[in-house]
N, CA and C atoms as an extended XYZ file, in Angstrom:
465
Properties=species:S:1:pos:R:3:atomname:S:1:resname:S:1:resid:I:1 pbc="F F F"
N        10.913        4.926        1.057 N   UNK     1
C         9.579        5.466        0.928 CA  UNK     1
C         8.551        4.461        1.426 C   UNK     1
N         8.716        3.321        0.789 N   UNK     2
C         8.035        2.310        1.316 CA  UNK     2
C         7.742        2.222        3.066 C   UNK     2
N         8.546        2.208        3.621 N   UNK     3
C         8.591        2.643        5.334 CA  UNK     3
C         8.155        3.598        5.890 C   UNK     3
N         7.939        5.016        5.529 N   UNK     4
C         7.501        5.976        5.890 CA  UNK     4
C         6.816        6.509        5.595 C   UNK     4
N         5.914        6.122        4.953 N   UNK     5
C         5.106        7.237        3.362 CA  UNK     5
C         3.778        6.757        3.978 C   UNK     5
N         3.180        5.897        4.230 N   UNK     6
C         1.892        5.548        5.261 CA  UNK     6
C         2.053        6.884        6.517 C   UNK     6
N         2.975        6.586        7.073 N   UNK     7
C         3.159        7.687        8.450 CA  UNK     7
C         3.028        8.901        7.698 C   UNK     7
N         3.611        9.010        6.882 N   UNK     8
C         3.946       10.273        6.377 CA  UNK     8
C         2.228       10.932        6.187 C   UNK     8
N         1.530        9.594        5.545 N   UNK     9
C         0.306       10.420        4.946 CA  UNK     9
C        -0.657       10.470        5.857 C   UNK     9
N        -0.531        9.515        7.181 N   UNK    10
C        -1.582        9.363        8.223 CA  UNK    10
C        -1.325       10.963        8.521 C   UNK    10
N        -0.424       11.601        8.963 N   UNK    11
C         0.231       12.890        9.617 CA  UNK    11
C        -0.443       13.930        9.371 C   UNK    11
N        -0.383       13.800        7.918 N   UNK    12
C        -1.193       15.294        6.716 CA  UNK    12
C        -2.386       14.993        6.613 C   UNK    12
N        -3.246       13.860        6.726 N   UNK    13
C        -4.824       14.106        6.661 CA  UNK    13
C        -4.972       14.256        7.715 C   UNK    13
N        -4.151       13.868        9.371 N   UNK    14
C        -4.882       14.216       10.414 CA  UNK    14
C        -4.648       15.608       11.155 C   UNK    14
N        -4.172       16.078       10.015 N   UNK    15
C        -4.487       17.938        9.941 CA  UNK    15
C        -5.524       18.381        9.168 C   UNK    15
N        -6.432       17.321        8.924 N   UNK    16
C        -7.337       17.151        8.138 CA  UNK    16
C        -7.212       18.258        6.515 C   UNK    16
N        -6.139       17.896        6.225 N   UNK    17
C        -5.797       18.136        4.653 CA  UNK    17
C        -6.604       17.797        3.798 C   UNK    17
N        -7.149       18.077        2.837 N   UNK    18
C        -7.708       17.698        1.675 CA  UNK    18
C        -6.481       16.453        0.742 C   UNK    18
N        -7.002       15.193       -0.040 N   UNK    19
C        -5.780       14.227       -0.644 CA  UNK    19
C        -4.693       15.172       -1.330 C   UNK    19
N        -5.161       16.259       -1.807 N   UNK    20
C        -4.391       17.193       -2.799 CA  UNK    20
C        -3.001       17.751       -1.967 C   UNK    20
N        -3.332       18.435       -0.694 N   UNK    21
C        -2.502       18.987        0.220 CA  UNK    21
C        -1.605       18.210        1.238 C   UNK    21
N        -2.469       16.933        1.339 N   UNK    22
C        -1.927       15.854        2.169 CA  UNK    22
C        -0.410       15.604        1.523 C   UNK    22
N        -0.795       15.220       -0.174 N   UNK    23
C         0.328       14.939       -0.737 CA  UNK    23
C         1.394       15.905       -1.145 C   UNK    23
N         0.783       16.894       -0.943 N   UNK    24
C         1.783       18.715       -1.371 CA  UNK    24
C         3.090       18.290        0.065 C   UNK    24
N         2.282       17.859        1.634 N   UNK    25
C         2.743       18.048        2.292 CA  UNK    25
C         3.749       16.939        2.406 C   UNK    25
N         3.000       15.867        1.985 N   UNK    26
C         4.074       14.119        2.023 CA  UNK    26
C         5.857       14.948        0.913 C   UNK    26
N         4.974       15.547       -0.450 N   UNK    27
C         6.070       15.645       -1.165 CA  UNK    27
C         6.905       16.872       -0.370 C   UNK    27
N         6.756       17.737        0.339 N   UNK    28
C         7.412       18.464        0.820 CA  UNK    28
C         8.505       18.192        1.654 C   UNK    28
N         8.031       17.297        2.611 N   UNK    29
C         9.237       16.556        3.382 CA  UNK    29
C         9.798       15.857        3.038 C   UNK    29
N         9.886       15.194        2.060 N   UNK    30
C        10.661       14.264        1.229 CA  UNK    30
C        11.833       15.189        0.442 C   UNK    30
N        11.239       16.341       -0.041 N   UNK    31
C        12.001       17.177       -0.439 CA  UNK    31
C        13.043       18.209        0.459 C   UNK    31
N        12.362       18.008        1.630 N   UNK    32
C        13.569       18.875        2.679 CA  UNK    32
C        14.673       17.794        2.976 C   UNK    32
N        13.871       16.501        2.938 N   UNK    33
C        14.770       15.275        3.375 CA  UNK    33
C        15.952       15.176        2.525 C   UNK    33
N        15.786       15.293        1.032 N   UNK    34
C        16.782       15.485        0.011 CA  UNK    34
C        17.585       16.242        0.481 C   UNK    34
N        17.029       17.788        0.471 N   UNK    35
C        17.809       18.816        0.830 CA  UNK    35
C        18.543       18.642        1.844 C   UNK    35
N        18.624       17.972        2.622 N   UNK    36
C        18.970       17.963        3.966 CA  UNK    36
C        20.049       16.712        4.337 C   UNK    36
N        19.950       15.761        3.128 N   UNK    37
C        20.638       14.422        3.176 CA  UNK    37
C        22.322       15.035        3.678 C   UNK    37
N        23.112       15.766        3.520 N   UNK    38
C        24.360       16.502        4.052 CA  UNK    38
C        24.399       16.562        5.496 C   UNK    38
N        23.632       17.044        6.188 N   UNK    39
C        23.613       17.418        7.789 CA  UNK    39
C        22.823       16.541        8.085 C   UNK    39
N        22.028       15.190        7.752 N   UNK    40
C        22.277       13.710        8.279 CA  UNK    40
C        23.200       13.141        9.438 C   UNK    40
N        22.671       13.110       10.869 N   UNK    41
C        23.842       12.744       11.500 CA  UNK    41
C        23.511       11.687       12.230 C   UNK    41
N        22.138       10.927       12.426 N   UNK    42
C        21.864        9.716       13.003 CA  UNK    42
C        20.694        8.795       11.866 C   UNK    42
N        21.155        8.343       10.908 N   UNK    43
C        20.204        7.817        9.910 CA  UNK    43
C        18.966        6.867       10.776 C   UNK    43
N        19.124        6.661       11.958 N   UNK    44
C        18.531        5.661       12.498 CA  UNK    44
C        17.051        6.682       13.287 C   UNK    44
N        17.640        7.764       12.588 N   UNK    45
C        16.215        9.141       13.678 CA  UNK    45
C        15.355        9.307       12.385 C   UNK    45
N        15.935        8.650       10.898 N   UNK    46
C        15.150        9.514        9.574 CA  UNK    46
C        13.794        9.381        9.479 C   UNK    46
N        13.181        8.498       10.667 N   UNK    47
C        11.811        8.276       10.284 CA  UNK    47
C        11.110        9.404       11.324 C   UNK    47
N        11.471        9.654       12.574 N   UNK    48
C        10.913       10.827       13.123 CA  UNK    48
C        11.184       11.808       12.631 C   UNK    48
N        12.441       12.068       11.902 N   UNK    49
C        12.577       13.267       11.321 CA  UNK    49
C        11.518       14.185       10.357 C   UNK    49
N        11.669       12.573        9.506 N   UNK    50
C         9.841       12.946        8.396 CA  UNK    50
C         8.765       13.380        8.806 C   UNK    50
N         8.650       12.017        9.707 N   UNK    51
C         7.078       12.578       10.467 CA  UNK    51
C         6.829       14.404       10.937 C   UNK    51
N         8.339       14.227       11.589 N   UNK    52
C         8.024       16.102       12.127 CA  UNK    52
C         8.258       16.888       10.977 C   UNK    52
N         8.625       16.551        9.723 N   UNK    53
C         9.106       17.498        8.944 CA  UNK    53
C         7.601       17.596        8.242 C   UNK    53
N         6.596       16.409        7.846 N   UNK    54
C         5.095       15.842        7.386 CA  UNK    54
C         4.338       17.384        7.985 C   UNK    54
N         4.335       17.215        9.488 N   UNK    55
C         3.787       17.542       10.291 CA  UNK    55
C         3.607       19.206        9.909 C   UNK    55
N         5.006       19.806        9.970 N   UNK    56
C         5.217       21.165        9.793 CA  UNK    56
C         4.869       21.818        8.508 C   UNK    56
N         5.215       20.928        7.465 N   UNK    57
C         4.368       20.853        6.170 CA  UNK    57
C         3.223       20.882        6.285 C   UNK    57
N         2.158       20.226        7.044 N   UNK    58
C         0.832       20.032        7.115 CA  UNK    58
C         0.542       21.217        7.810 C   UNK    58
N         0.985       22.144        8.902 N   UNK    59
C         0.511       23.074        9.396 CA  UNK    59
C         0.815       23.766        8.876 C   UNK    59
N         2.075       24.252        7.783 N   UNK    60
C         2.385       25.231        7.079 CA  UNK    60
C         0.898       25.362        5.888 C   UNK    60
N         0.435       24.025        5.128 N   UNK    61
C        -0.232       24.570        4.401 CA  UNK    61
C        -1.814       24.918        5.043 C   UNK    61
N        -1.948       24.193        6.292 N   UNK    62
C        -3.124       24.609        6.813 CA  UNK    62
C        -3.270       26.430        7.225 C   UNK    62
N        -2.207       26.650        7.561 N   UNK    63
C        -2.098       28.532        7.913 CA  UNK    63
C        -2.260       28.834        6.487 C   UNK    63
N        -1.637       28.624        5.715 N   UNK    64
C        -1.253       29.152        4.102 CA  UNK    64
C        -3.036       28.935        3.493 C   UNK    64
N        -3.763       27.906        3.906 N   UNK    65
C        -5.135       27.699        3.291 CA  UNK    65
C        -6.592       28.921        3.779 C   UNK    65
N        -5.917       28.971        5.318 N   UNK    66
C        -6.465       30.054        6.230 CA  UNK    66
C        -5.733       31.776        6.149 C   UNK    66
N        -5.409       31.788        5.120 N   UNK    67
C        -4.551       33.230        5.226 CA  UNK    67
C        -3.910       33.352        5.967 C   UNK    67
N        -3.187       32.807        6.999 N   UNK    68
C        -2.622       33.098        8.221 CA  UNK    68
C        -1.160       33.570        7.905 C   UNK    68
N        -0.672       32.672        6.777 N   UNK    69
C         0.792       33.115        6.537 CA  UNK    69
C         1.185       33.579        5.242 C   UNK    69
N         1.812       33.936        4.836 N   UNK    70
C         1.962       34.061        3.558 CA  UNK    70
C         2.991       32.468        2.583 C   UNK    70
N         2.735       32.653        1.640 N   UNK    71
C         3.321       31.257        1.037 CA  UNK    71
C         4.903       31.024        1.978 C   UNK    71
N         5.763       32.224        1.480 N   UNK    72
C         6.850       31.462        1.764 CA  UNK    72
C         7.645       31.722        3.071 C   UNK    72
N         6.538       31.888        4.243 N   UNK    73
C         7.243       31.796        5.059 CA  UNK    73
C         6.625       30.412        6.137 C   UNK    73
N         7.639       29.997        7.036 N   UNK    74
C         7.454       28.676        7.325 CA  UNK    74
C         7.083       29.141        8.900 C   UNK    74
N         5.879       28.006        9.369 N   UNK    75
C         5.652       28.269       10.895 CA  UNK    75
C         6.636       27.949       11.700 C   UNK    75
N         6.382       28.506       13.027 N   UNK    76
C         7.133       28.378       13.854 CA  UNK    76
C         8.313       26.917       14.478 C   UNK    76
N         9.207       26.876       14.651 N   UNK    77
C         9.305       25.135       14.800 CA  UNK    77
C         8.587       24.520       16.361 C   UNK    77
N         8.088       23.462       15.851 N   UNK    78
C         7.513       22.661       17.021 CA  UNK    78
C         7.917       21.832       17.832 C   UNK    78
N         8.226       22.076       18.801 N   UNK    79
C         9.337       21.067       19.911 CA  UNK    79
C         8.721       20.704       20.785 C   UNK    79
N         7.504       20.382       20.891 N   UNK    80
C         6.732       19.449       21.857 CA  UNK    80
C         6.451       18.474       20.975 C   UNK    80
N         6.193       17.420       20.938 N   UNK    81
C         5.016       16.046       20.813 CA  UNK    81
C         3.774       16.793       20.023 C   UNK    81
N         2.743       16.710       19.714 N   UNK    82
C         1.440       17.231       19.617 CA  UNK    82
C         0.576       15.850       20.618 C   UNK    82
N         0.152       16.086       21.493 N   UNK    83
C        -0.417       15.133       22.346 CA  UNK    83
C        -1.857       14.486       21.016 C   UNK    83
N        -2.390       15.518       20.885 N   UNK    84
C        -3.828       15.621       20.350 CA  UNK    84
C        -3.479       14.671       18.433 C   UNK    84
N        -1.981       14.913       18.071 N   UNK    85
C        -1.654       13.871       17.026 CA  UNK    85
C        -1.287       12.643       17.076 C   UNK    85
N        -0.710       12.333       18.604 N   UNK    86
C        -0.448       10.786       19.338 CA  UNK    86
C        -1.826       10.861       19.303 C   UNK    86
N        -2.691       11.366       19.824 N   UNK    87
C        -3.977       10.113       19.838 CA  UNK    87
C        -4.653        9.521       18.798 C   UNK    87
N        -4.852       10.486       17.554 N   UNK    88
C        -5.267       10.468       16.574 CA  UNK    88
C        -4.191        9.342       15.380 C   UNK    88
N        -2.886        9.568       15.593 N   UNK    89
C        -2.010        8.456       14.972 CA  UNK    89
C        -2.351        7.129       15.750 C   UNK    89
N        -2.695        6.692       17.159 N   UNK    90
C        -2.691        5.702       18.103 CA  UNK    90
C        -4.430        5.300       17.599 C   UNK    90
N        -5.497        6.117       17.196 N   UNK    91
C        -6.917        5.560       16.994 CA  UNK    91
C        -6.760        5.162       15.483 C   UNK    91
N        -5.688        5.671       14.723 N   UNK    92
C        -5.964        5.283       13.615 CA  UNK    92
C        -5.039        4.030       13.010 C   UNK    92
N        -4.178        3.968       13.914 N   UNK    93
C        -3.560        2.543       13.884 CA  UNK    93
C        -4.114        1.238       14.443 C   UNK    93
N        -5.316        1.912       15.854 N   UNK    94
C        -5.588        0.334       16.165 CA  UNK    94
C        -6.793       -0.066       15.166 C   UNK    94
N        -7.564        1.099       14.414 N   UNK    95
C        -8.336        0.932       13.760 CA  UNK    95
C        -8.031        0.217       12.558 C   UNK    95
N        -6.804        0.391       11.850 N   UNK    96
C        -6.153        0.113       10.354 CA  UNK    96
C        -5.717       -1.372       11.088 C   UNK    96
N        -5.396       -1.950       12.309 N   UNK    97
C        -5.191       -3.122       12.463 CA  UNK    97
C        -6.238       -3.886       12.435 C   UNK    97
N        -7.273       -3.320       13.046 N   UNK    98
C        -8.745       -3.947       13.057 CA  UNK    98
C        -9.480       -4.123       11.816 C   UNK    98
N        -8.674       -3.718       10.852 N   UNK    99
C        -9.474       -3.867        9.605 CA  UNK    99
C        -8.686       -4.552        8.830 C   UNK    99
N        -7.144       -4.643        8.809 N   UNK   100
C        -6.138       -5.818        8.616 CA  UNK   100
C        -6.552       -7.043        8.756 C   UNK   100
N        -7.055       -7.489       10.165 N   UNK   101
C        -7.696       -8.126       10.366 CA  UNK   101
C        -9.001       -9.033       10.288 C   UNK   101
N        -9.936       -8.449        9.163 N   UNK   102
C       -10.681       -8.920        8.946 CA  UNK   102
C       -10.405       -9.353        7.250 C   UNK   102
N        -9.310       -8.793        7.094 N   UNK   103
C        -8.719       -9.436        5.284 CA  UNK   103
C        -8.788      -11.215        5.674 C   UNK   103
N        -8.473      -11.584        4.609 N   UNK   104
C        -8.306      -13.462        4.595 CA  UNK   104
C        -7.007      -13.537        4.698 C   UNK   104
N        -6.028      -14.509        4.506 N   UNK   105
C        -5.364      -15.300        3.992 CA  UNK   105
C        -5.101      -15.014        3.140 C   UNK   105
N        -3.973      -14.905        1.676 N   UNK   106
C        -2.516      -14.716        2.648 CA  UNK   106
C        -2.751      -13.106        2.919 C   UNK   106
N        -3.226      -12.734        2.616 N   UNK   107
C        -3.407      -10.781        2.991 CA  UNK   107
C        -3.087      -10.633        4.168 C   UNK   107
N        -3.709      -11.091        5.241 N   UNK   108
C        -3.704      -10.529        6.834 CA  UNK   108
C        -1.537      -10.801        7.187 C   UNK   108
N        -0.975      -12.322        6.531 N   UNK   109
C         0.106      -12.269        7.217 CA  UNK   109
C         0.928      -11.574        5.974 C   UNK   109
N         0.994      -11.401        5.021 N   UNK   110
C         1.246      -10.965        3.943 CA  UNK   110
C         1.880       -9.472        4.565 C   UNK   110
N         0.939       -9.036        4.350 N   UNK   111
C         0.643       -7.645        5.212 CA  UNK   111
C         1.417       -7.018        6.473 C   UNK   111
N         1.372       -8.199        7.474 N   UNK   112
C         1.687       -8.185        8.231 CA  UNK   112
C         3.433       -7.939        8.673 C   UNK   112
N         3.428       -8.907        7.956 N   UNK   113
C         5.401       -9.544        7.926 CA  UNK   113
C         5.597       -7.661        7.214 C   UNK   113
N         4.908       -7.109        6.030 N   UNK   114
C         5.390       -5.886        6.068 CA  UNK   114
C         5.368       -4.825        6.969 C   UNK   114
N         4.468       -5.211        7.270 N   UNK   115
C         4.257       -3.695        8.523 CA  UNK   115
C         5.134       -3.787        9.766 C   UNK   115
N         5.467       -5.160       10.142 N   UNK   116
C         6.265       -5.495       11.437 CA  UNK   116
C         7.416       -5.630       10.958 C   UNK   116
N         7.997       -6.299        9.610 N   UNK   117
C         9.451       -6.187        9.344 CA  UNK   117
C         9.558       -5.839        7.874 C   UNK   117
N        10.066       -3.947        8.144 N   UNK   118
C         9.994       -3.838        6.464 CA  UNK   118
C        10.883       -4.101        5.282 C   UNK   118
N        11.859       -4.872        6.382 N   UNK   119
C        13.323       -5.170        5.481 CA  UNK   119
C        12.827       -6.313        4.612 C   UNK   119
N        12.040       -6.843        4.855 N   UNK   120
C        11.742       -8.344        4.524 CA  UNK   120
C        11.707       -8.775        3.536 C   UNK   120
N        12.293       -9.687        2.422 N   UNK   121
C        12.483       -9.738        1.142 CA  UNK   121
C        11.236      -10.711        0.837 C   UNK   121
N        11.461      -10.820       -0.194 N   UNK   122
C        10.176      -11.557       -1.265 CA  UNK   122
C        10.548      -13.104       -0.863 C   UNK   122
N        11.690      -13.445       -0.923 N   UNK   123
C        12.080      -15.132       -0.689 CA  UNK   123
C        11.515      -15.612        0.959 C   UNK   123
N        11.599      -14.301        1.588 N   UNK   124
C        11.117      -14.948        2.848 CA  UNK   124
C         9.369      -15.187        3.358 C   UNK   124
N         9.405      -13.998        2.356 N   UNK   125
C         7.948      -13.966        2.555 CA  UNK   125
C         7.166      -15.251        1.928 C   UNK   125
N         7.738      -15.639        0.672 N   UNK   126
C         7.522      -16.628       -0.207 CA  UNK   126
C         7.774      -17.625        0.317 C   UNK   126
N         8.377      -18.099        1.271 N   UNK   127
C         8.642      -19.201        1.774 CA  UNK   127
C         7.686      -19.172        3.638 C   UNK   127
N         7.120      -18.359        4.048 N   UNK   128
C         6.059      -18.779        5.311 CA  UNK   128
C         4.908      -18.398        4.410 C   UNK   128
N         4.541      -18.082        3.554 N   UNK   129
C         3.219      -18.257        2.521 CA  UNK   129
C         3.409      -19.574        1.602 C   UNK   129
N         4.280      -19.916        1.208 N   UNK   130
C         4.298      -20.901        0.693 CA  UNK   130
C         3.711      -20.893       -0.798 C   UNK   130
N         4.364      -19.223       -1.547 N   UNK   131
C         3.958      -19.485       -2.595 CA  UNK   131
C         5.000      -18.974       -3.293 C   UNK   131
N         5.272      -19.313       -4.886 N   UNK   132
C         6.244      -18.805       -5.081 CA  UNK   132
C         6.993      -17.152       -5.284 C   UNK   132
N         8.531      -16.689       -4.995 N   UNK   133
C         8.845      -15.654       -5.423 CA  UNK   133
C         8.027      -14.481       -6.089 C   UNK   133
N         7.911      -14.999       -7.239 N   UNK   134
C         7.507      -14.572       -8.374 CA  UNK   134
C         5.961      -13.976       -7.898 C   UNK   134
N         5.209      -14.779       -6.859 N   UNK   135
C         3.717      -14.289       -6.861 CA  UNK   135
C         4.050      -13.396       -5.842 C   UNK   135
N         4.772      -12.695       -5.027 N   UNK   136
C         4.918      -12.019       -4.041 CA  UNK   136
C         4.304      -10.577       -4.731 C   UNK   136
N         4.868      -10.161       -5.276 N   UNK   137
C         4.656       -8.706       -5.948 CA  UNK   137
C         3.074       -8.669       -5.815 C   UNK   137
N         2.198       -9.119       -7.137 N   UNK   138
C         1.141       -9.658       -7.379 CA  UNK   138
C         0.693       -9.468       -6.031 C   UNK   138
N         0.277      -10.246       -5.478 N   UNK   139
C        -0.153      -10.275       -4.159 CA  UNK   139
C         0.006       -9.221       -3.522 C   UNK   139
N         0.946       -8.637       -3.122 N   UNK   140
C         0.944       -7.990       -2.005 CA  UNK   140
C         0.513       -6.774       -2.585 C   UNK   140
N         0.362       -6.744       -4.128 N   UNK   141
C        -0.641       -5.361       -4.451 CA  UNK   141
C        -1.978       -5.647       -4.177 C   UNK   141
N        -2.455       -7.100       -4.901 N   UNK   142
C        -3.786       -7.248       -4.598 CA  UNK   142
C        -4.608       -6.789       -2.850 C   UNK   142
N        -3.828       -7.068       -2.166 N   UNK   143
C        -3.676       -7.171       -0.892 CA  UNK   143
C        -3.453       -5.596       -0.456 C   UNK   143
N        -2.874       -4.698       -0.980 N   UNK   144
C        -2.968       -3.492       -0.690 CA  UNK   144
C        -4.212       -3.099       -1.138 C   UNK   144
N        -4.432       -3.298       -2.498 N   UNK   145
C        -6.219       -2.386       -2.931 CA  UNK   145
C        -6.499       -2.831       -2.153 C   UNK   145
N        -7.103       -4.221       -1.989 N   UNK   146
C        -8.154       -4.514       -0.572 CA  UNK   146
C        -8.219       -4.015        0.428 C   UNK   146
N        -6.931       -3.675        0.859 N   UNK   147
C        -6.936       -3.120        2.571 CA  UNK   147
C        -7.311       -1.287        2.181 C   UNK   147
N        -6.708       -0.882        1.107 N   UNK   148
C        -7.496        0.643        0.440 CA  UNK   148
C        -8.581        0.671        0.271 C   UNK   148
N        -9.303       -0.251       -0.234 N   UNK   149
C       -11.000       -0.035        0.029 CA  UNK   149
C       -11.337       -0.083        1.512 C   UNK   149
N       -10.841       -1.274        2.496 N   UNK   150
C       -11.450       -0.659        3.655 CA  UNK   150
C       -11.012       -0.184        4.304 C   UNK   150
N        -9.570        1.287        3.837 N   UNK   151
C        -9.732        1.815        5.191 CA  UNK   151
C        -9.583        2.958        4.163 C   UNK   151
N       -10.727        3.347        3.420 N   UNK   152
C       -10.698        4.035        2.497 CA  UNK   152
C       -11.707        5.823        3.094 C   UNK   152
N       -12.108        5.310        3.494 N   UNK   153
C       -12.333        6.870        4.986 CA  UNK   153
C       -11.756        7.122        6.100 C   UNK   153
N       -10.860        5.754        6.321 N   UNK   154
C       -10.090        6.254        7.500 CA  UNK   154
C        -8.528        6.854        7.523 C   UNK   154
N        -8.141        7.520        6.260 N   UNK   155
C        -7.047        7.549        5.625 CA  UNK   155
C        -7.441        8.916        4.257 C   UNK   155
């Protein structure tokens, strides 16, 4: 969850979801993902999988908000790209870096080492910060509110 759940939620507000529906839609694909853990056949695709599964969720409840569909039937499947959601995922990433960026110390590499390597354990991190184990947790929440206040409209 930790790995995908940012993507997941950039996806559903930039169907411009309300937080309520965004998360109807995050929990939805998570829940097909369950459902679906059996016919799993390249674990190394599970993160595009979400995103498109986010995606279809997010347009399912956007028709469902507009009368367009009825609850339980699901839109069409989508087998192009959405060009117009690459740009909007691509402005809102260089933006969320640009504001990464203006955090301090240890936040900005803190942060960082997660977003670029999410395997990354606490000992390693604890050791190029140079603080102990134990403060990793701590931190890297403090370090999340902060970066939630400022990218707290862009998200």
């Amino acid at each position: 969850m930790a790995r995908f759940d940012g993507r997941m939620w950039s996806v559903a507000r930039a169907h411009g979801l309300n937080p309520a529906d965004a998360a109807d839609a995050v929990q939805g694909a998570w829940l097909r993902m369950i459902e679906s853990l059996d016919g799993i056949r390249d674990p190394e695709a599970i993160g595009a999988w979400l995103l498109t599964t986010t995606r279809r969720e997010a347009v399912r409840l956007c028709r469902k908000a507009r009368g367009e569909l009825p609850a339980d039937v699901d839109p069409p499947e989508v087998t192009e790209p959405d060009p117009a959601l690459a740009v909007v995922d691509a402005d809102v990433g260089r933006e969320m870096w640009r504001r990464l960026a203006t955090l301090g110390e240890p936040c900005q590499t803190l942060l960082r080492l997660y977003v670029l390597n999410p395997d990354v354990r606490y000992g390693q991190i604890a050791a190029r910060l140079g603080i102990p184990v134990g403060s990793v947790g701590p931190a890297k929440a403090r370090c999340l509110a902060k970066l939630r206040v400022l990218a707290h409209d862009l998200l």
